[in-house]
N, CA, C and O atoms as a CHARMM CRD file, in Angstrom:
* protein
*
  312
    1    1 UNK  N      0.83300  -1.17800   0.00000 PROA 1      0.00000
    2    1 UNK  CA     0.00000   0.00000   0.00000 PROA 1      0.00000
    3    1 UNK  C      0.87100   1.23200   0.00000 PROA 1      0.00000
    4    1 UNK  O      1.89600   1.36800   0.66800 PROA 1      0.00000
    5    2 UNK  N      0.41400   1.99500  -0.71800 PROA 2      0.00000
    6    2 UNK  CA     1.17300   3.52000  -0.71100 PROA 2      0.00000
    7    2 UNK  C      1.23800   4.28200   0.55100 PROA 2      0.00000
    8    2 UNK  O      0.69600   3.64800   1.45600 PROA 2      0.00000
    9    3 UNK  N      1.66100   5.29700   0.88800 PROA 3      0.00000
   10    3 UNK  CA     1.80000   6.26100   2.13600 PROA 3      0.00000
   11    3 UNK  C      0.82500   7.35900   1.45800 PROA 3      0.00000
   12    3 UNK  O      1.08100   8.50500   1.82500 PROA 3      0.00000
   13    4 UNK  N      0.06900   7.26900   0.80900 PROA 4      0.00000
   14    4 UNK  CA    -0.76600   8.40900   0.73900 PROA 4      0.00000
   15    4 UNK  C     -2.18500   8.22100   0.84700 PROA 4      0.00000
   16    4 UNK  O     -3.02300   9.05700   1.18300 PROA 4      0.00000
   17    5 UNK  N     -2.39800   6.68300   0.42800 PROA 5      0.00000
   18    5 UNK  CA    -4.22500   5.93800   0.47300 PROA 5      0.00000
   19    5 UNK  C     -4.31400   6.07200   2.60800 PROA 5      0.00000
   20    5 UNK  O     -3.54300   5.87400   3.54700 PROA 5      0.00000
   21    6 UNK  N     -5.84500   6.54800   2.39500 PROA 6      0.00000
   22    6 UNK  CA    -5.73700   6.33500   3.84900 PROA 6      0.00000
   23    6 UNK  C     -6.95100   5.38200   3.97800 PROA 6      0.00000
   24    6 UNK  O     -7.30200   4.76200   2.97400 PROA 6      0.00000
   25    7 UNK  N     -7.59900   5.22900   5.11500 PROA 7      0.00000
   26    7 UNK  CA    -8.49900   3.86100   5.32800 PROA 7      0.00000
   27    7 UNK  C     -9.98600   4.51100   4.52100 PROA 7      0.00000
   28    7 UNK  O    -10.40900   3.79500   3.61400 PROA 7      0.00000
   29    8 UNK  N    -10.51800   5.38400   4.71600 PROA 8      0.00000
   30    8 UNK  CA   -11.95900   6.21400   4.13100 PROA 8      0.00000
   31    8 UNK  C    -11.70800   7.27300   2.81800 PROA 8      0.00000
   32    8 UNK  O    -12.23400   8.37000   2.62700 PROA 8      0.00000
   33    9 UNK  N    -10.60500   6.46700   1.89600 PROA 9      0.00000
   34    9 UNK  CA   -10.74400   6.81500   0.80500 PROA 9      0.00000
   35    9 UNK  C    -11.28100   5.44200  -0.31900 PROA 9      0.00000
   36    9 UNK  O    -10.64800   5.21900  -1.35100 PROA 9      0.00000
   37   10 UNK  N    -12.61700   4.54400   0.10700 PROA 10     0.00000
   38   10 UNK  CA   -13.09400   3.80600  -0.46900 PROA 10     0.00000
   39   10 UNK  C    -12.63100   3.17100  -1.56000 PROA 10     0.00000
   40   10 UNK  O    -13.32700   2.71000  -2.46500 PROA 10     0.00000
   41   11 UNK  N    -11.25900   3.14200  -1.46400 PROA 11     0.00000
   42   11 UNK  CA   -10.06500   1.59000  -2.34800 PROA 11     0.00000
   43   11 UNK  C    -10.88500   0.45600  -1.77400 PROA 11     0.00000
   44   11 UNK  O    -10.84500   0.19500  -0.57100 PROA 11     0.00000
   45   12 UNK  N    -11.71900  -0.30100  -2.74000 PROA 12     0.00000
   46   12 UNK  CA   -11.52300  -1.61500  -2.24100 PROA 12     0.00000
   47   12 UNK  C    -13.24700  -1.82500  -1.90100 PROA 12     0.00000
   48   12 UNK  O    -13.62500  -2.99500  -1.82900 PROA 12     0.00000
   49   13 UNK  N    -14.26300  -0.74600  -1.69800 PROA 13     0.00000
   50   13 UNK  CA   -15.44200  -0.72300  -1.25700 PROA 13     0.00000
   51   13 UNK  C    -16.37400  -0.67200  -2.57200 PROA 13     0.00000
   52   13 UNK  O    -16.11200  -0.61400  -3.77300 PROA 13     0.00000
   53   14 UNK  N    -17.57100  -0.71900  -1.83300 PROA 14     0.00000
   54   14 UNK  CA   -18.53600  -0.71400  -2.56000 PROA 14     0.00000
   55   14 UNK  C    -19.61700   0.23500  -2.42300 PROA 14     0.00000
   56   14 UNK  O    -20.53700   0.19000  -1.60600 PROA 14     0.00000
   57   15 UNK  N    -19.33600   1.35000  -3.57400 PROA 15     0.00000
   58   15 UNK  CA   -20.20300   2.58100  -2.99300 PROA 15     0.00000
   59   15 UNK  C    -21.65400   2.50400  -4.20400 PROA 15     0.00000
   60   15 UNK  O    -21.64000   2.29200  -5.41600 PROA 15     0.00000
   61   16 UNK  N    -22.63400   2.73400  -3.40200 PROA 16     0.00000
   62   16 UNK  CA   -23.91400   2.88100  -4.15100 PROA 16     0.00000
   63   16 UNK  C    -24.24700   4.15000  -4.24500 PROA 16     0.00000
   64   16 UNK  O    -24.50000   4.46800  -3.08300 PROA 16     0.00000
   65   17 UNK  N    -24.42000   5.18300  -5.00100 PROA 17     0.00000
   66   17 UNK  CA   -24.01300   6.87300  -5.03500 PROA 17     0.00000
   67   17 UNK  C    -26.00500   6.55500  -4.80100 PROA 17     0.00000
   68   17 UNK  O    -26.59900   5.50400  -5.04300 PROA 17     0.00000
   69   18 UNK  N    -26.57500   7.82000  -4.29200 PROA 18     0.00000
   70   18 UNK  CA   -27.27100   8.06300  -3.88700 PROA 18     0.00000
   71   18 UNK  C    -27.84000   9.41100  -5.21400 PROA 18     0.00000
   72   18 UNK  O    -27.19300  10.26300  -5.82300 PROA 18     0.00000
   73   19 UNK  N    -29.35600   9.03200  -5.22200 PROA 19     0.00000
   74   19 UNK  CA   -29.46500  10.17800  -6.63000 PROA 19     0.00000
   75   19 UNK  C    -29.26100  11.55600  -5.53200 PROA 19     0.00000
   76   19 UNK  O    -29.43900  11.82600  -4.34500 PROA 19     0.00000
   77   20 UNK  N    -28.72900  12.24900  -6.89000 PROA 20     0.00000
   78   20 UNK  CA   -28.87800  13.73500  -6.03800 PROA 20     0.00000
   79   20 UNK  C    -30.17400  14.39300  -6.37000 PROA 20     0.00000
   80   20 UNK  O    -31.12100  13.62700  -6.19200 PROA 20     0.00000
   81   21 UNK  N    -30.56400  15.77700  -6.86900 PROA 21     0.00000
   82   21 UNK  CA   -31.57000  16.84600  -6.80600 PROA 21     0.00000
   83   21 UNK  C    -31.97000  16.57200  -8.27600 PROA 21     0.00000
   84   21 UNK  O    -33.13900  16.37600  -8.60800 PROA 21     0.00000
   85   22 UNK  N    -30.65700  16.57000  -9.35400 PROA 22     0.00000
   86   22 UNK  CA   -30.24200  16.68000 -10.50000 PROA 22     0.00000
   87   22 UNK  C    -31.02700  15.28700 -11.08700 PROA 22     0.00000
   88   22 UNK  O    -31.70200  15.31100 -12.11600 PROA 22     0.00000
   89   23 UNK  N    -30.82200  14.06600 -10.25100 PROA 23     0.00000
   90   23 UNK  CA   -30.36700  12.71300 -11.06900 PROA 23     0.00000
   91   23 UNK  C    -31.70800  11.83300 -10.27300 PROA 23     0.00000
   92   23 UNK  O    -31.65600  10.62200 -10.05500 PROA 23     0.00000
   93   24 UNK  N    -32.69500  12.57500  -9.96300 PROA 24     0.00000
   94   24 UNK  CA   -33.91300  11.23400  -9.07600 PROA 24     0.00000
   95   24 UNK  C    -34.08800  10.44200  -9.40000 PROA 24     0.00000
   96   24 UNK  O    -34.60100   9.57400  -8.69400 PROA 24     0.00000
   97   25 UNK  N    -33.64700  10.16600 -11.17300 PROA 25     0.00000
   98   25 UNK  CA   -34.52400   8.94300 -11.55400 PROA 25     0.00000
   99   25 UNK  C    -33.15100   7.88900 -11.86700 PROA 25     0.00000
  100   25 UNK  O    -33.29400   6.85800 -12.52400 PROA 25     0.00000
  101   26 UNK  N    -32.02300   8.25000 -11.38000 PROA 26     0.00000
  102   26 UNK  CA   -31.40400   7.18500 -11.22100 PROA 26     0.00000
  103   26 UNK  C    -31.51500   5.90600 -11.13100 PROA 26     0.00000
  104   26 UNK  O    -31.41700   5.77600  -9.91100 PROA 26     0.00000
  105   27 UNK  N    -31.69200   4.54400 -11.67200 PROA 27     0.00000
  106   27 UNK  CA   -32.15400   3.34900 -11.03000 PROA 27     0.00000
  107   27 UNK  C    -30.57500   2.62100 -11.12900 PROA 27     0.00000
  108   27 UNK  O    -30.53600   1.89800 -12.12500 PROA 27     0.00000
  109   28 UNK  N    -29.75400   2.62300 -10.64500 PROA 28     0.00000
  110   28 UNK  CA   -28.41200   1.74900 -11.19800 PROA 28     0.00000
  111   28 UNK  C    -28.00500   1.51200 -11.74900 PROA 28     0.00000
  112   28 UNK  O    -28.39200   1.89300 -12.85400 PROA 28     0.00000
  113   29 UNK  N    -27.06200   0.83700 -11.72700 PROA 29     0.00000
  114   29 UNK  CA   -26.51000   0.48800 -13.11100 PROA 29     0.00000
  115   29 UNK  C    -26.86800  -1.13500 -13.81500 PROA 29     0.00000
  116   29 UNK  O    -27.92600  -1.74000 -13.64200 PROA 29     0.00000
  117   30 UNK  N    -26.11300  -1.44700 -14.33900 PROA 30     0.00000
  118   30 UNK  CA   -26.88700  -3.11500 -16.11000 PROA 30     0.00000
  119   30 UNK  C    -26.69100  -3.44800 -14.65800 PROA 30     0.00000
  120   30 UNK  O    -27.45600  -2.78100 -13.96200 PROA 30     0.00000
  121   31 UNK  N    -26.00100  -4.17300 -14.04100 PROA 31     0.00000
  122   31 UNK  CA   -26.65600  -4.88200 -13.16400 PROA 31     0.00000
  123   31 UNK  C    -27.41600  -4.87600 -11.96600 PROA 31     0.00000
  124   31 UNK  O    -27.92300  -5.89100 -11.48700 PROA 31     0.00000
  125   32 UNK  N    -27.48200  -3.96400 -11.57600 PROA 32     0.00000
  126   32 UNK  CA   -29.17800  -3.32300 -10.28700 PROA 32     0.00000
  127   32 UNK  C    -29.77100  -3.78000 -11.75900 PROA 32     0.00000
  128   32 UNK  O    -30.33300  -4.87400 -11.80900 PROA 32     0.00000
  129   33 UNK  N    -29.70600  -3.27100 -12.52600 PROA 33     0.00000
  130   33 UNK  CA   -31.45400  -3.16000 -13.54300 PROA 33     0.00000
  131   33 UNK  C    -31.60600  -4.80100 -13.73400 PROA 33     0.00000
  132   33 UNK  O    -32.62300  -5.41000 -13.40300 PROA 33     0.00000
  133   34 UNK  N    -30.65200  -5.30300 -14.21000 PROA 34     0.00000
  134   34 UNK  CA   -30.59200  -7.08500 -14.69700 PROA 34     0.00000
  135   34 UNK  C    -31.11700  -7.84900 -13.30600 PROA 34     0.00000
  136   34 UNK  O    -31.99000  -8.70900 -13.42000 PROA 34     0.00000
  137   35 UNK  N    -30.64900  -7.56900 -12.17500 PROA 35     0.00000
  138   35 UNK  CA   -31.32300  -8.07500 -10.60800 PROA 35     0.00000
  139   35 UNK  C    -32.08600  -7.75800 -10.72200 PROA 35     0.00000
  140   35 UNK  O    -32.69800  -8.80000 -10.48600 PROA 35     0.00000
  141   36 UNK  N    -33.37300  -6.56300 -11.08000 PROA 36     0.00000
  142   36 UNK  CA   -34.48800  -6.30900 -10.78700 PROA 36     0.00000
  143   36 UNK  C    -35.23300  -6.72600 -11.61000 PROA 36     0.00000
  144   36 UNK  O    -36.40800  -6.55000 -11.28800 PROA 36     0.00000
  145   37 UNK  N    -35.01900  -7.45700 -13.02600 PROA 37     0.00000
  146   37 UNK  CA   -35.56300  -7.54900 -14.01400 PROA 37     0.00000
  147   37 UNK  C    -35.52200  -9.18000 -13.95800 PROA 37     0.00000
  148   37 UNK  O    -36.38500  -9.71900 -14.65100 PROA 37     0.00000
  149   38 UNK  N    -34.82400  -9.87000 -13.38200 PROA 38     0.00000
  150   38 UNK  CA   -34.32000 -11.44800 -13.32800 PROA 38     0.00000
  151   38 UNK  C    -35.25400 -11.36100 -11.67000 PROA 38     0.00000
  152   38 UNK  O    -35.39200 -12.40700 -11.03600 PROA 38     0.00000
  153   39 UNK  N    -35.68500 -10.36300 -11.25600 PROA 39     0.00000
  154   39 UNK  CA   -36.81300 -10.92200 -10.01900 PROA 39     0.00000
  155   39 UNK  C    -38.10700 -10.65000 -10.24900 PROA 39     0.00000
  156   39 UNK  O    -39.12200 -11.16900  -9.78400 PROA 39     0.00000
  157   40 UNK  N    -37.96300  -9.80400 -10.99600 PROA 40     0.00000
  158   40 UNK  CA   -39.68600  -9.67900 -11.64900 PROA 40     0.00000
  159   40 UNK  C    -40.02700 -10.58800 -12.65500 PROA 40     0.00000
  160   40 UNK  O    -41.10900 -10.72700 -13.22700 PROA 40     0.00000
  161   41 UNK  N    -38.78600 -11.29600 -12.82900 PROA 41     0.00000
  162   41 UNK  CA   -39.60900 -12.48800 -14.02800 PROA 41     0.00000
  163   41 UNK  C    -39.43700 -13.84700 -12.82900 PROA 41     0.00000
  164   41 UNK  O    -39.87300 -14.93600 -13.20100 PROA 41     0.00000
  165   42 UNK  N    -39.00800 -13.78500 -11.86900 PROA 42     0.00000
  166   42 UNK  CA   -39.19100 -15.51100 -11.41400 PROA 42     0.00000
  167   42 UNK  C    -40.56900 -14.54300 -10.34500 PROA 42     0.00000
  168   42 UNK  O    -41.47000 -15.31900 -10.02500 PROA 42     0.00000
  169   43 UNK  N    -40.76600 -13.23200  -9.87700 PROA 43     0.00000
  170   43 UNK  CA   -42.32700 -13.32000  -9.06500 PROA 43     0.00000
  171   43 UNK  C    -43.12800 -13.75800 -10.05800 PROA 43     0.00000
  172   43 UNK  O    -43.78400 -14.77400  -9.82900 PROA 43     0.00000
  173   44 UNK  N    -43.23600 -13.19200 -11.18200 PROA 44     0.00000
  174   44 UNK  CA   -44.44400 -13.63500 -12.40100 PROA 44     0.00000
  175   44 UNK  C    -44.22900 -15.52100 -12.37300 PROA 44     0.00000
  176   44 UNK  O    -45.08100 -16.23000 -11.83700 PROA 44     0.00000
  177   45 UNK  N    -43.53500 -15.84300 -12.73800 PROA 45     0.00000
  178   45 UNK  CA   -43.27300 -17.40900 -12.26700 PROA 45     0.00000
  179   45 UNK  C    -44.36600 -18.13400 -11.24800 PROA 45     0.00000
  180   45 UNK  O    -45.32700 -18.90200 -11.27500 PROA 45     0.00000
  181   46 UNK  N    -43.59500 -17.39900 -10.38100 PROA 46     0.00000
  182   46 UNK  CA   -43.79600 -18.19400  -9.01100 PROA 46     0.00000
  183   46 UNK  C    -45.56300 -17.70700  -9.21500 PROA 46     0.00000
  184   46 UNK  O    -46.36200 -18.64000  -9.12700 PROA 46     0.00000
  185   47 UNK  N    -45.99600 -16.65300  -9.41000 PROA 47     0.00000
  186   47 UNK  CA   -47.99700 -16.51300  -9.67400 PROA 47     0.00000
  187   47 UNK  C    -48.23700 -17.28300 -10.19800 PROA 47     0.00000
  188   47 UNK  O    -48.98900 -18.19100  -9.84400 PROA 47     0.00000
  189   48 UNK  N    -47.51400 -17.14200 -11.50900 PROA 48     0.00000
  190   48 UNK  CA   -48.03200 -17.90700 -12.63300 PROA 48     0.00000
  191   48 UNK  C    -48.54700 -19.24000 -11.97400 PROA 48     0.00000
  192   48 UNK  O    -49.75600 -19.44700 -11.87200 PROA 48     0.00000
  193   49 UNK  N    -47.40400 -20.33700 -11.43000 PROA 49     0.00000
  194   49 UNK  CA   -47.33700 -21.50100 -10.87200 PROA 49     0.00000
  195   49 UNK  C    -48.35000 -21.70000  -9.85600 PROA 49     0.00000
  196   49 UNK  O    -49.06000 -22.70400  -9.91600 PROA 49     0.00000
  197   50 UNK  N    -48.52700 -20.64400  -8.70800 PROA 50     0.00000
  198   50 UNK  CA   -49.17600 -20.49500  -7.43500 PROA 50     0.00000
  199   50 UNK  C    -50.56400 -20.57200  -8.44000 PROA 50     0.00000
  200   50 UNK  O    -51.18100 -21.63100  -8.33100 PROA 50     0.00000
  201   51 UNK  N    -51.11800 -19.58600  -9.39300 PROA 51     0.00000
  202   51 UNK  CA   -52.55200 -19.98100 -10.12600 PROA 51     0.00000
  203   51 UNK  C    -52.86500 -21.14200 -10.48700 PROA 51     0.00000
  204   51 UNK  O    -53.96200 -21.68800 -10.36900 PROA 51     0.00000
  205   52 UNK  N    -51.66900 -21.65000 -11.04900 PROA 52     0.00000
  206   52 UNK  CA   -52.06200 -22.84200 -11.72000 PROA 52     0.00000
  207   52 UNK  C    -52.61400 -24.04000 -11.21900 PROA 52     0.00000
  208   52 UNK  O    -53.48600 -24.78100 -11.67300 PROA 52     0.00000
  209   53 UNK  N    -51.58200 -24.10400  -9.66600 PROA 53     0.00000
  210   53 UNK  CA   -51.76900 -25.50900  -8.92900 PROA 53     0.00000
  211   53 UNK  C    -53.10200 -24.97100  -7.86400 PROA 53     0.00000
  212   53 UNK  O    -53.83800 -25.84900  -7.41100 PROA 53     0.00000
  213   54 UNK  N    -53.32400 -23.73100  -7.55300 PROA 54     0.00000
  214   54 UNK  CA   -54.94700 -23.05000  -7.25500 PROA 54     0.00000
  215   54 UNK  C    -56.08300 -23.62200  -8.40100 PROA 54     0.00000
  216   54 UNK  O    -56.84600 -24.44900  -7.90200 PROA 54     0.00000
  217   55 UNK  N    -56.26500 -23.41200  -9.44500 PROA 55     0.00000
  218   55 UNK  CA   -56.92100 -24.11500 -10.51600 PROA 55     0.00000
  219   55 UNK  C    -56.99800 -25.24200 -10.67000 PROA 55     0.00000
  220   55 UNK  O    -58.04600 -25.65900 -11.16400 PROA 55     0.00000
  221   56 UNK  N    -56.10200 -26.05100 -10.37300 PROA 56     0.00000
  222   56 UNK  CA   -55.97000 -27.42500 -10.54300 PROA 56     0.00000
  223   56 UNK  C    -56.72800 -27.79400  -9.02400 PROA 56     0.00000
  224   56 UNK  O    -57.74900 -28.47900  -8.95600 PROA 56     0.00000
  225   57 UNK  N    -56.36600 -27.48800  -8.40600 PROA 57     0.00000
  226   57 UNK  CA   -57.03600 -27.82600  -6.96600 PROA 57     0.00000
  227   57 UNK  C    -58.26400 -27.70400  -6.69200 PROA 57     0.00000
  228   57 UNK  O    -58.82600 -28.36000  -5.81500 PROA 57     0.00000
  229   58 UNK  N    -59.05000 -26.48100  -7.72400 PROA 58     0.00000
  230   58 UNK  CA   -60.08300 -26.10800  -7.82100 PROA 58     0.00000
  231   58 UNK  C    -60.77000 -27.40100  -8.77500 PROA 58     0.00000
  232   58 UNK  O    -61.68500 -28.19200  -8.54700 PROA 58     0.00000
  233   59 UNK  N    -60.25200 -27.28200  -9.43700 PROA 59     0.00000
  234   59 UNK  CA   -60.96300 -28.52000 -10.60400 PROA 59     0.00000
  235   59 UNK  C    -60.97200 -29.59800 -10.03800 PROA 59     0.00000
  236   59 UNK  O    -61.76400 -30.44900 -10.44200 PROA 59     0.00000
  237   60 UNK  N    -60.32700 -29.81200  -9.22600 PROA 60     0.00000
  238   60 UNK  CA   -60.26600 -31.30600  -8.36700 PROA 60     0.00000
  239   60 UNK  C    -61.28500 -31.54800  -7.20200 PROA 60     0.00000
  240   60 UNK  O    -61.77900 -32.57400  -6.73600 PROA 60     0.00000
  241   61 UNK  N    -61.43500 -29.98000  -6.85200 PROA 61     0.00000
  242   61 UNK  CA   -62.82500 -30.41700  -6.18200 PROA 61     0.00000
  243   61 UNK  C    -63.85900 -30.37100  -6.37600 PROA 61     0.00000
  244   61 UNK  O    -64.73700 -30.70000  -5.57700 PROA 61     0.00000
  245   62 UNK  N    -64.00500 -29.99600  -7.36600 PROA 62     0.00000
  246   62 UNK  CA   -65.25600 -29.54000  -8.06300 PROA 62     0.00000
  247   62 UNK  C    -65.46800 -31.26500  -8.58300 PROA 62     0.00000
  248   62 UNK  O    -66.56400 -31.80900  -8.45500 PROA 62     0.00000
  249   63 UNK  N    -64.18700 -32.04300  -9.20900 PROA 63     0.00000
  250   63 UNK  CA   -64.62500 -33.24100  -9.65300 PROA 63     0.00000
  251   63 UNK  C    -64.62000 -34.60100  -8.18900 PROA 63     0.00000
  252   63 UNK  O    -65.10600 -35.73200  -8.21500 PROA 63     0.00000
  253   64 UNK  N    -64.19300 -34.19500  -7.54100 PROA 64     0.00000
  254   64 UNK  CA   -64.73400 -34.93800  -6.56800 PROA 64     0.00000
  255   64 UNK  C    -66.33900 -34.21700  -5.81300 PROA 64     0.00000
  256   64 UNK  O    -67.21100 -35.08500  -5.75900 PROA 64     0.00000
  257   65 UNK  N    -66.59000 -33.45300  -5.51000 PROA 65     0.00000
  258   65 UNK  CA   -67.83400 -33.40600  -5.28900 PROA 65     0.00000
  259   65 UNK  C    -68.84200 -33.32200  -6.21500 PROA 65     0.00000
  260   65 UNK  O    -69.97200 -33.29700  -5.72900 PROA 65     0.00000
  261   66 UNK  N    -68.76200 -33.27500  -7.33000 PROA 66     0.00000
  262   66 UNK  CA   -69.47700 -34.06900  -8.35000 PROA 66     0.00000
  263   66 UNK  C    -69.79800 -35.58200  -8.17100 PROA 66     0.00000
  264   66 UNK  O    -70.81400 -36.27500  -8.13600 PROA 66     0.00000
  265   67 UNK  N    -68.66300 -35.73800  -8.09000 PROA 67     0.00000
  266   67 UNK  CA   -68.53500 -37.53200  -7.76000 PROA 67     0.00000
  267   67 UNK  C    -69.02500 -38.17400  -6.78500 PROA 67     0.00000
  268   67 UNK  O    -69.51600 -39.30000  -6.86200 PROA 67     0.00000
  269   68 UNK  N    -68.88500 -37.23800  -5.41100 PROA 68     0.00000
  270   68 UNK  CA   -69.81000 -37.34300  -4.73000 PROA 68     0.00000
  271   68 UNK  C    -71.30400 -37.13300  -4.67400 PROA 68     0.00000
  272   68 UNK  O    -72.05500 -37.88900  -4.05900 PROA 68     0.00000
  273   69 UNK  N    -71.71700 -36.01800  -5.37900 PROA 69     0.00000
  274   69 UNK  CA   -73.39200 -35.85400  -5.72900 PROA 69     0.00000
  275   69 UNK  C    -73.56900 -37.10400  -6.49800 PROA 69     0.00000
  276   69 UNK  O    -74.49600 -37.89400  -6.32000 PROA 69     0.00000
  277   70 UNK  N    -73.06800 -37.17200  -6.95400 PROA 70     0.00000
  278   70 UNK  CA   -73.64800 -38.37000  -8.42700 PROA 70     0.00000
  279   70 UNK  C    -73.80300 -39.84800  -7.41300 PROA 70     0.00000
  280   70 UNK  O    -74.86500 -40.45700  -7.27800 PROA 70     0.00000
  281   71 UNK  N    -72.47800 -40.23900  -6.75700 PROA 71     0.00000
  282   71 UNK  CA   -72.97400 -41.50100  -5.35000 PROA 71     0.00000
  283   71 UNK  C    -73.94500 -41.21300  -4.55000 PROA 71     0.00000
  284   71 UNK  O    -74.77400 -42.11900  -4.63200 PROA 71     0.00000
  285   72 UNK  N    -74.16600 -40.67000  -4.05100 PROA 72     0.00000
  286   72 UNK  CA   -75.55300 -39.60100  -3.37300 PROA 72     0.00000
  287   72 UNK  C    -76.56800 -40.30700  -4.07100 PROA 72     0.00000
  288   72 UNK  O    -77.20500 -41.26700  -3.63700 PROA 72     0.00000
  289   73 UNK  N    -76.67800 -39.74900  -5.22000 PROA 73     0.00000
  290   73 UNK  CA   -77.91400 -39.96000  -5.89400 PROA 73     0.00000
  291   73 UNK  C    -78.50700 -41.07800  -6.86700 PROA 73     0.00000
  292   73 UNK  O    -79.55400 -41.26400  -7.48600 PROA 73     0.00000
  293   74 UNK  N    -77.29800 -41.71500  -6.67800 PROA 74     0.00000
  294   74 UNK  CA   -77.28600 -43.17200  -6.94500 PROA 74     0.00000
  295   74 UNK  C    -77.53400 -43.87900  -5.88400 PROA 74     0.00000
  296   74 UNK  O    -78.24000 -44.82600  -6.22800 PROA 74     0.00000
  297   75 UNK  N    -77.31500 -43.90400  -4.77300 PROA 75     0.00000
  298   75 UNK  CA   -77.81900 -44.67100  -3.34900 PROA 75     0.00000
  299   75 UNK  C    -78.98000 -44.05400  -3.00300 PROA 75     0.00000
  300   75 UNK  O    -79.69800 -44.84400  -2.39000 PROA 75     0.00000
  301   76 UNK  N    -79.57100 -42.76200  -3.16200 PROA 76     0.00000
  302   76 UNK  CA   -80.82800 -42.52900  -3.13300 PROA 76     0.00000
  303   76 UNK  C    -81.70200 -43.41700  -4.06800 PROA 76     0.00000
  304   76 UNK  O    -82.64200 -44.07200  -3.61700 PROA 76     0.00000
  305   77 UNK  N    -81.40000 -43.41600  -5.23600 PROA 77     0.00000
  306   77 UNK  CA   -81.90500 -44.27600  -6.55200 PROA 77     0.00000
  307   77 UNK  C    -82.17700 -45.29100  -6.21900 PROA 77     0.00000
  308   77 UNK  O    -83.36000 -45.56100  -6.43000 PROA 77     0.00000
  309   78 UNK  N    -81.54700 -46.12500  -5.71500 PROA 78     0.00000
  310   78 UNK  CA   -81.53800 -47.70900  -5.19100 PROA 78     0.00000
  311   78 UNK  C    -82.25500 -48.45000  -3.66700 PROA 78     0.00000
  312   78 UNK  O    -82.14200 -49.65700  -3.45600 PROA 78     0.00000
């Protein structure tokens, strides 16, 4: 190390600049944007999936209590 770097001249850190007055709409840089864009496609996923196996679950009961009315009304029948 040199004799002139001192410890809080951020060699070596990781600074996230903060927007100023000028710059609000700052959103980061390719990769903040690529992280935010690679999590908004696995939440859509994960709905997508969460609807699906909701629907399916739905249809499943709908065909078992069908199945059940229909035994119902076949042992009434008899």
């Amino acid at each position: 190390m040199s004799g002139t770097s001192t410890e809080n001249d951020g060699q070596g850190m990781i600074v996230n600049p903060k927007p100023t007055a000028d710059n609000q709409d700052w959103d980061g840089d390719d990769a903040d944007r690529a992280d935010r864009l690679r999590f908004e496609e696995e939440q859509a996923m994960i709905r997508e999936q969460s609807e699906a196996r909701a629907a399916k679950a739905a249809a499943e009961a709908k065909k078992s209590a069908e199945a059940e009315k229909a035994a119902d009304a076949k042992k009434e029948a008899s």
